[in-house]
C-alpha positions as CSV (number, residue, x, y, z in Angstrom):
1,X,20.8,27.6,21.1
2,X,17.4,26.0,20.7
3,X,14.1,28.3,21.1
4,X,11.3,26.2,20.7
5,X,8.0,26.5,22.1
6,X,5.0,24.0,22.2
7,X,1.6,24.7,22.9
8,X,-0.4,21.1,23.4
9,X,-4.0,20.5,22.3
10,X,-6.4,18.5,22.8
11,X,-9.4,17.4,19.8
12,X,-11.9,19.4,22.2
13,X,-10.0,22.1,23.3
14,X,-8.3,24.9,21.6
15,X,-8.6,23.9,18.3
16,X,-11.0,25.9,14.9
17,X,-13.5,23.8,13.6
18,X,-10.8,24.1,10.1
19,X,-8.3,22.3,12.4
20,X,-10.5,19.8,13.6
21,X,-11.8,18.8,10.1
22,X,-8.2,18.6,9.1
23,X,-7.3,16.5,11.9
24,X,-10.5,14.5,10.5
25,X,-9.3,13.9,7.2
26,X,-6.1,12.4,8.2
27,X,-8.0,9.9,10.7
28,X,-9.9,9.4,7.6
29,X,-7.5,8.2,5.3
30,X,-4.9,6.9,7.9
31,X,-6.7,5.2,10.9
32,X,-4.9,4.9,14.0
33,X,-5.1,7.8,16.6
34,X,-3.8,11.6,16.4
35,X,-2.1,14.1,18.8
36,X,-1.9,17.3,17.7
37,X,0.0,20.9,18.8
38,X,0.8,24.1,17.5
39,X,3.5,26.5,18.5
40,X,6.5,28.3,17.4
41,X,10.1,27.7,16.6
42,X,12.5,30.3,16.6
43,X,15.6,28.2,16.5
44,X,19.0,29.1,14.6
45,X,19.7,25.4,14.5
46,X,16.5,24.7,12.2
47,X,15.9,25.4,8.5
48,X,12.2,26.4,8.8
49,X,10.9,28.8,11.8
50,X,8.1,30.2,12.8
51,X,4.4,29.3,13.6
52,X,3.6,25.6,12.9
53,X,1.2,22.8,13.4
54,X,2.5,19.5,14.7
55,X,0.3,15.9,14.0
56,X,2.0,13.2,15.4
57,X,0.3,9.8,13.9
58,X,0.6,6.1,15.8
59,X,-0.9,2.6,15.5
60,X,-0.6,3.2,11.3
61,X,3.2,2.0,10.6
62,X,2.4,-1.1,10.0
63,X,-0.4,-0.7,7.2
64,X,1.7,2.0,5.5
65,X,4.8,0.1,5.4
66,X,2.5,-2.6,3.3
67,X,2.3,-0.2,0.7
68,X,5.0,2.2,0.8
69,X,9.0,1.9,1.0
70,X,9.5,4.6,3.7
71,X,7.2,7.3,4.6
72,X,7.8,10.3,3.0
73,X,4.9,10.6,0.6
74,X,2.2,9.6,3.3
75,X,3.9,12.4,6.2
76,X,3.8,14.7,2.8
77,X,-0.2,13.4,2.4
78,X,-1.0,14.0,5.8
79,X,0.2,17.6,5.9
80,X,-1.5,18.3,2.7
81,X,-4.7,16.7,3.9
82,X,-4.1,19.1,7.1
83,X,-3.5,22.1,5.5
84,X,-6.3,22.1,2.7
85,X,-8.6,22.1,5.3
86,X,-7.0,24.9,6.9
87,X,-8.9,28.8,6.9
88,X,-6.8,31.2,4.2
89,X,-5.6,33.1,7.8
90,X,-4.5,29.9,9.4
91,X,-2.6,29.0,6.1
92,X,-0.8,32.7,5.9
93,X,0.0,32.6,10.1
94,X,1.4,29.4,9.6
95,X,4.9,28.6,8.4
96,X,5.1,24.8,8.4
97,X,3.5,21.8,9.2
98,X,5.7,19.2,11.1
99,X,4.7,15.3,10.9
100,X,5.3,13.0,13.3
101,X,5.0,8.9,12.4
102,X,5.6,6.3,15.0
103,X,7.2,3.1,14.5
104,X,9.4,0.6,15.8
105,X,12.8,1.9,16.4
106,X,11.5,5.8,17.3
107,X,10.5,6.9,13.9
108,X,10.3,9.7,11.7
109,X,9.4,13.6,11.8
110,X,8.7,15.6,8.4
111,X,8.3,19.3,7.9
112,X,6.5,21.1,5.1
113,X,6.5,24.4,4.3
114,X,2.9,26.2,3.6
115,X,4.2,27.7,0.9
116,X,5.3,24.1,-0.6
117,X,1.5,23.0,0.9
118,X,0.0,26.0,-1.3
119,X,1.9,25.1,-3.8
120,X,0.3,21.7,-4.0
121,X,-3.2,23.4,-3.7
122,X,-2.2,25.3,-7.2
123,X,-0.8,21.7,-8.5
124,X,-4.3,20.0,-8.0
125,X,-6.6,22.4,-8.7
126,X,-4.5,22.3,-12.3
127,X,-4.6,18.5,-12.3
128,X,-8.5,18.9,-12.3
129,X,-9.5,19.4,-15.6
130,X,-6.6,16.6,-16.9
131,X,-8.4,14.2,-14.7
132,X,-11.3,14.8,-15.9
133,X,-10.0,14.0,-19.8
134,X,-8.5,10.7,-18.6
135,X,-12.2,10.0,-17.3
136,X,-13.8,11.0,-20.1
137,X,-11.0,9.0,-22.1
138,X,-10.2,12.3,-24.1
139,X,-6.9,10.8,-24.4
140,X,-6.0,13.4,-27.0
141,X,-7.0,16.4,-25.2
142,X,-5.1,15.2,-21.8
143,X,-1.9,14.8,-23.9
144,X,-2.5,18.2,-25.6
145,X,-1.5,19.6,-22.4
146,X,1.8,18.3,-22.3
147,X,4.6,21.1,-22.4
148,X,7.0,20.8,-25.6
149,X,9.9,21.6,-23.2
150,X,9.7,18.0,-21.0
151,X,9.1,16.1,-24.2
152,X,8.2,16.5,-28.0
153,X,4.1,16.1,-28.9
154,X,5.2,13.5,-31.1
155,X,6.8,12.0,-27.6
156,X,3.3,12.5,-25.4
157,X,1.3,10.9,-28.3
158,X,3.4,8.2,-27.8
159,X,1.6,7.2,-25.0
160,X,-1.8,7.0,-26.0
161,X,-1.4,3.0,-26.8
162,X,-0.5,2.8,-23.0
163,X,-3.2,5.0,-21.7
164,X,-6.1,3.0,-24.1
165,X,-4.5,-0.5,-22.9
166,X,-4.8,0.0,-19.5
167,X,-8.1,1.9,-19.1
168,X,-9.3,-1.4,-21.4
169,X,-7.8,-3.5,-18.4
170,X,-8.3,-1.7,-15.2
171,X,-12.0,0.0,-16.1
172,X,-12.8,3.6,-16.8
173,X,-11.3,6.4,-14.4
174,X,-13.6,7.7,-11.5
175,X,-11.3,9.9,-9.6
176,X,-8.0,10.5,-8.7
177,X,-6.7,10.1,-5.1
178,X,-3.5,11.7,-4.1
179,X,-1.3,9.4,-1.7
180,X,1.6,12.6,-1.3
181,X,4.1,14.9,-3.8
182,X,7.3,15.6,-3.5
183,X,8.0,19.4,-5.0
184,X,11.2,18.9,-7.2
185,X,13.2,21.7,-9.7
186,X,13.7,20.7,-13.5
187,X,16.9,22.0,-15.7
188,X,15.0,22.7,-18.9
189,X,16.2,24.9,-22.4
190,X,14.6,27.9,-21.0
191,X,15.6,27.7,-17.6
192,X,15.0,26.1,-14.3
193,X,11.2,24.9,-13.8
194,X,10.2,24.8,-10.2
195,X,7.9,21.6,-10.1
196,X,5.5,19.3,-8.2
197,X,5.2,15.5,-8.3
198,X,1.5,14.6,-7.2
199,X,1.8,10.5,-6.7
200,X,-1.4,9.3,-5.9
201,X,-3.9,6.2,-7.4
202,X,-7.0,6.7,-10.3
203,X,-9.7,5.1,-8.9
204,X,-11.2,3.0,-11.6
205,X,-14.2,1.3,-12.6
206,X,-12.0,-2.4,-12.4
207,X,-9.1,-2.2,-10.2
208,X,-7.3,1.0,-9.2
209,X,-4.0,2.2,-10.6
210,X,-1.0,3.9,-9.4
211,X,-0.4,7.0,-11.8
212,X,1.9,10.5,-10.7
213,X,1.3,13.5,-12.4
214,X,4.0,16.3,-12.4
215,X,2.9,19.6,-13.2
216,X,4.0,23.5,-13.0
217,X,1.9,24.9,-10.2
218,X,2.5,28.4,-10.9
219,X,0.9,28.0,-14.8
220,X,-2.5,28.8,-16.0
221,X,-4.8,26.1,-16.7
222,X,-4.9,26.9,-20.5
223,X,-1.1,26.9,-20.3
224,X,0.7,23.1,-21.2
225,X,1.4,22.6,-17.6
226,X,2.2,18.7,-17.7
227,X,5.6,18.1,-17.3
228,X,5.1,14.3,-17.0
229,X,3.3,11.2,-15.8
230,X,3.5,7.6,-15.3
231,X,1.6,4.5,-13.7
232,X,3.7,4.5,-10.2
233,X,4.1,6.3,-7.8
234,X,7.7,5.7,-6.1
């Protein structure tokens, strides 16, 4: 038996000033226009209940589709863009975020859990600093962080000729600029590693590249969090 209940708002209306700027952001990096709702689902029928936020996006199928195969990692963007702007309150009262994307033939809906969403929060605060080594080009230092369970050091140092060769091509490193993650578990020799993939681009000096980090969330940022990386991000 379905129990769902929906609660439609408007941009003026009953919306916080955290909702609106997070409403903002996705405008911001998406285009096209926005309806949003809140309410609650207390269905049997679904796997996630409770409080949630609903954006439904239109008029932006076409652009993404130039740049992505399907749209699970912008939906995944948008929520995260959503939710970071959120209060700490909203975030706890909250247990998903449901995304709507228009596009010929109907669609498709997401749903992300805030924990997943705060888990993300963790993943790029932690990226931070490794960032900030590959715009630095402290190359060493980045790879230093590298956990000996996902691959050897002699493995990560490996890749330094890549990471030198393209920053020589494509310009030094300004930013990076997350385009969605996917949160993903990892068999390793000491057990099963509950991980995020944080695909995105590194806005360069030249020309941008795509890079994905993946990264432990729940780690400290002394701790070799970096699980992986590579210049893509499907």
């Amino acid at each position: 038996m379905l129990g769902l209940f929906v609660l439609a708002a408007s941009f003026g209306g009953c919306t916080s000033a955290t909702e609106s700027k997070g409403m903002d952001q996705v405008l911001a990096f998406y285009g096209g226009k926005l309806v949003y709702a809140k309410g609650i689902s207390s269905s049997t029928e679904d796997e996630v209940q409770g409080k949630f936020y609903e954006l439904k996006l239109s008029s932006v199928a076409d652009k993404i589709q130039q740049h992505f195969a399907t749209f699970d990692l912008p939906a995944s963007n948008c929520a995260y863009l959503f939710f970071q702007a959120l209060s700490p309150a909203e975030k706890k009262a909250h247990a998903f975020i449901r995304i709507k994307i228009d596009a010929a033939g109907g669609g498709n809906t997401y749903e992300f859990t805030t924990q997943d969403l705060a888990r993300v929060e963790q993943a790029m605060r932690l990226v931070a600093p490794a960032v900030d080594d590959l715009r630095t080009g402290e190359y060493d230092r980045f790879l230093t962080r590298g956990n000996p369970l996902a691959a050897s050091q002699q493995e990560w140092q490996k890749t330094k000729p890549t990471l030198l060769a393209v920053g020589r091509q494509y310009g030094p490193v300004k930013e990076f600029s997350l385009q969605g993650f996917e949160t993903m578990q990892r068999n390793l020799d000491d057990g099963t590693h509950q991980l995020v993939r944080l695909a995105g681009v590194l806005i360069r000096g030249g020309q941008n590249t795509d890079f994905t980090f993946v990264v432990e969330p729940t780690a400290s940022a002394q701790s070799k969090y970096l699980y992986g990386f590579s210049f893509s991000k499907e």
